[in-house]
N, C-alpha and C positions, 0 to 999 in steps of 0.2 A: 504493500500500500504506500510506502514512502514517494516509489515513483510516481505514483499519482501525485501526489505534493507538489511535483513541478509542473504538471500539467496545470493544478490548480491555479498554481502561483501565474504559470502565463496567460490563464484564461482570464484572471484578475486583471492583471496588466496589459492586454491586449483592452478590456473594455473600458478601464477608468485612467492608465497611465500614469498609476500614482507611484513616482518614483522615491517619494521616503516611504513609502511601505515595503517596497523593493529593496531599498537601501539596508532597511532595518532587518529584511529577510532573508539576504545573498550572505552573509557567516555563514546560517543557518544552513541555507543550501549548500555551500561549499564545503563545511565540515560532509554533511552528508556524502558528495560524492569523496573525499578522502576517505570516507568509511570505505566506501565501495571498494575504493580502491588497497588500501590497508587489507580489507579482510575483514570478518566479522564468524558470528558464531554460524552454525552449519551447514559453514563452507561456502561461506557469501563470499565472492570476490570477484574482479578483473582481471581475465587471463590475459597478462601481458600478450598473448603469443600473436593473439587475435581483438583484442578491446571489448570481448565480450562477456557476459557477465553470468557468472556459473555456478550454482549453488547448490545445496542437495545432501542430506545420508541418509543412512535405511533410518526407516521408523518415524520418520518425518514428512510432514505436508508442509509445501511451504506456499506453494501458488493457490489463486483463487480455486482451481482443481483440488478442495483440501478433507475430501470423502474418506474416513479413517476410520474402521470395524476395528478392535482389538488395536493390537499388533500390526493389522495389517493396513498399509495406505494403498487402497486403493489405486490414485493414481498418482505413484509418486513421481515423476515428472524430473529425477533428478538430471545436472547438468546442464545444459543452455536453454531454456523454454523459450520459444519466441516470441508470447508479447511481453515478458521481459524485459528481451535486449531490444524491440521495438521501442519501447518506454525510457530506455537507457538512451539508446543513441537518443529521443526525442528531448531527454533529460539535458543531454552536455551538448545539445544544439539550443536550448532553451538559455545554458549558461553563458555556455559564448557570448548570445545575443545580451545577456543581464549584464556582462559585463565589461563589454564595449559601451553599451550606454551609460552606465557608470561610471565610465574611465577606468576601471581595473582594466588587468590584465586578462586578454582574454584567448592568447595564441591558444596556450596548452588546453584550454576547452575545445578549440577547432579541433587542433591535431589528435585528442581522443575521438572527436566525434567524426574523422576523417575516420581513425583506424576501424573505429565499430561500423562504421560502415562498409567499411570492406569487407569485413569479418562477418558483414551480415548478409554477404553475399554465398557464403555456406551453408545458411538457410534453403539455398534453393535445390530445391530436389528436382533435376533434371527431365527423368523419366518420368514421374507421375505431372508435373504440371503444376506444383505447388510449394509450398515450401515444410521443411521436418516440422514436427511439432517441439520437438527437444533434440537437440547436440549432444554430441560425445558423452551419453549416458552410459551407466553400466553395460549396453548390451549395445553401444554404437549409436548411432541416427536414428530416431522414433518417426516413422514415416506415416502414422497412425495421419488420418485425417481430422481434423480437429479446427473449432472455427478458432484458436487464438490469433491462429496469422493472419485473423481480418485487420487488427491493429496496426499492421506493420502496414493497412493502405491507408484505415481510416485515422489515425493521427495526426498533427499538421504535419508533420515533416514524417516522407514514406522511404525507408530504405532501399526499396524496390525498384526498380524500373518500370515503365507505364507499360510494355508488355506483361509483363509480371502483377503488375496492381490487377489489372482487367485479369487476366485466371486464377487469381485471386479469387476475387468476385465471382467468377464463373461456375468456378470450382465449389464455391462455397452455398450459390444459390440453385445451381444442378442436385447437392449431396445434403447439404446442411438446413438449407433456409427452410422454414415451415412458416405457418400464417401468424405464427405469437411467436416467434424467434428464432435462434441456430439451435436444431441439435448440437450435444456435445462430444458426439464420436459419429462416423459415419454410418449407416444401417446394414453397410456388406462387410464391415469389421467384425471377427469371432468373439470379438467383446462386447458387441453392442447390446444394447437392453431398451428395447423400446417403449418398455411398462415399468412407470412408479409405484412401487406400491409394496405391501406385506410387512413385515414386522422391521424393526429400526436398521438390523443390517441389513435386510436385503434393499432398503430404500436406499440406503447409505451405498449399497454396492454399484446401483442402476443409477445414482445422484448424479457422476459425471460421463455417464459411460454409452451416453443414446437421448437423456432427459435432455428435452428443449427447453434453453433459457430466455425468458423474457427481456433481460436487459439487453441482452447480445443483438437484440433488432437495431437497438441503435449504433452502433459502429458499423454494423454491415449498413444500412441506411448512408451514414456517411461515408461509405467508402467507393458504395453505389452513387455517391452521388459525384465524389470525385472522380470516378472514372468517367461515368456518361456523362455528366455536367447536363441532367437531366432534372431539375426538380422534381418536378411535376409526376413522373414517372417514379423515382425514387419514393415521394410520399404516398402514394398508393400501396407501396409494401408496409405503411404502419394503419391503414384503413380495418383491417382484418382488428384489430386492437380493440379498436370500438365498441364489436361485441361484449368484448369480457368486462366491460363497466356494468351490465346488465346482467351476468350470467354465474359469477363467483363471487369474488371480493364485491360487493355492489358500490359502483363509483371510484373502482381501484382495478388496477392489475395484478395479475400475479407473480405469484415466484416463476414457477417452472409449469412445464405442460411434458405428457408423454411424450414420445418422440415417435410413437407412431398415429395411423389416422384413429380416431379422432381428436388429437391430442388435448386431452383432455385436461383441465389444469389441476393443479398438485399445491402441494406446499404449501408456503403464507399468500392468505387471500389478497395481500395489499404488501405490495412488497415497493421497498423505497426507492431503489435502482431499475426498478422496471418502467416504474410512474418516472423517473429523472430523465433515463434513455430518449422515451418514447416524446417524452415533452423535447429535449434537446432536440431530436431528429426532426419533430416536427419543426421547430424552427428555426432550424435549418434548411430544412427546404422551404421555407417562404419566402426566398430571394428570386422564386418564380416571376417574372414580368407579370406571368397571369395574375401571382398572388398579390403582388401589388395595390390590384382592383379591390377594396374590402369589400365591395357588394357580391365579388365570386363565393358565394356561398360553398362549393368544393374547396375552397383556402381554408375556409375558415371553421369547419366542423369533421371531429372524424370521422361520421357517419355518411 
């Protein structure tokens, strides 16, 4: 979650330009990327080798994938996870920028956030069309289909190359996309689980392993939007939404839905990251020429 901090901080600064709240908060950020960099407890760090950022032991959940029965973690994801190091480079791209307008010093933020993105060019899996889910884990490259590497398009700054963004996309809305969010494994993986449901482990087992998540509409939304530079098109994948204000949580979204049809929704009726996504994406896409018009009643209602 830390990396999100600098998202936060630049999405602050991006709308209000308030440069002594920046001021007051760039230590703050800096220490943290010296943590990164230094090392931290289980096995947080920055592989010199490649600028990317590696973490991970047995027995441990460390990413939002953090589904754990017993002993056993589910999906433990160790070694390079992709929207990690997406959030990483967008982190020491985010510093740069803090601190050039600052007057700091801001070389050594470039030159990390050159190497990680080189490095984050080993993300990309050739043969399948998209990118691993996790690097140099115990067992080598996790080629597992998985929507985190929609991050790596829908953040401001994308590692990828614009062919790569759009199969991305492709990739994700052919295998992942449903009407209330990404699955979270693809449905022709021997792991998938397309039913939430049964007693705490086996919810816990099927949690990240096929269950569709409701926040996850908003990134692939904006990632869809970056590619096509479509609004209008783009917001019609958060329409389907609308229903579940009437149908679970009443006036809310939910957590999670089955990952298979009918996906039926699960979890908290009203879940906060759902409701934040789907509001972000939505406007986001209102930079429609159409939507422009407030009397276009399609702008301006989800239904």
């Amino acid at each position: 979650m830390r990396l999100w901090y600098f998202q936060a901080v630049r999405a602050y600064d991006a709308a209000t330009g308030d440069d002594t709240l920046l001021h007051s908060l760039f230590p703050v950020l800096a220490d943290m990327i010296d943590w990164y960099c230094r090392g931290t407890r289980y096995r947080i760090h920055c592989d010199s080798a490649d600028g990317l950022l590696s973490a991970g032991e047995a027995g441990v959940q460390l990413t939002w994938m953090d589904a754990k029965v017993g002993d056993w973690v589910v999906t433990p994801r160790i070694g390079k996870p992709v929207e990690i190091n997406a959030l990483w480079y967008n982190a020491l791209q985010a510093m740069a920028k803090f601190a050039y307008r600052l007057g700091k010093p801001h070389q050594e933020y470039k030159a990390m956030a050159e190497q990680a993105l080189q490095g984050f060019a080993r993300f990309w899996n050739h043969t399948a069309g998209y990118c691993y889910d996790v690097l140099d884990g115990p067992n080598g490259n996790d080629a597992s289909l998985r929507p985190n590497q929609i991050f790596a398009v829908s953040l401001p700054e994308s590692p990828l190359t614009a062919i790569q963004q759009r199969q991305v996309v492709d990739t994700c809305a052919r295998t992942l996309l449903t009407s209330h969010g990404l699955r979270s494994l693809a449905p022709d993986d021997p792991q998938y689980q397309g039913h939430y449901g049964g007693n705490p482990s086996e919810r816990d087992a099927a949690y990240h392993q096929g269950t569709v998540w409701g926040w996850l509409i908003g990134p692939f939304v904006l990632a869809h939007l970056r590619v096509y530079a479509d609004p209008m098109q783009a917001r019609t994948l958060l329409r389907p939404m609308a229903n579940q204000l009437y149908t679970h949580g009443i006036g809310s979204l939910s957590e999670i839905f089955d990952g298979n049809a009918p996906m039926t929704p699960r979890g908290c009726i009203a879940q906060a990251w759902t409701v934040a996504e789907v509001l972000r994406a939505w406007l986001a896409t209102s930079d429609s020429p159409k939507c422009s018009n407030s009397k276009d009643e399609s702008c301006s209602k989800l239904d």
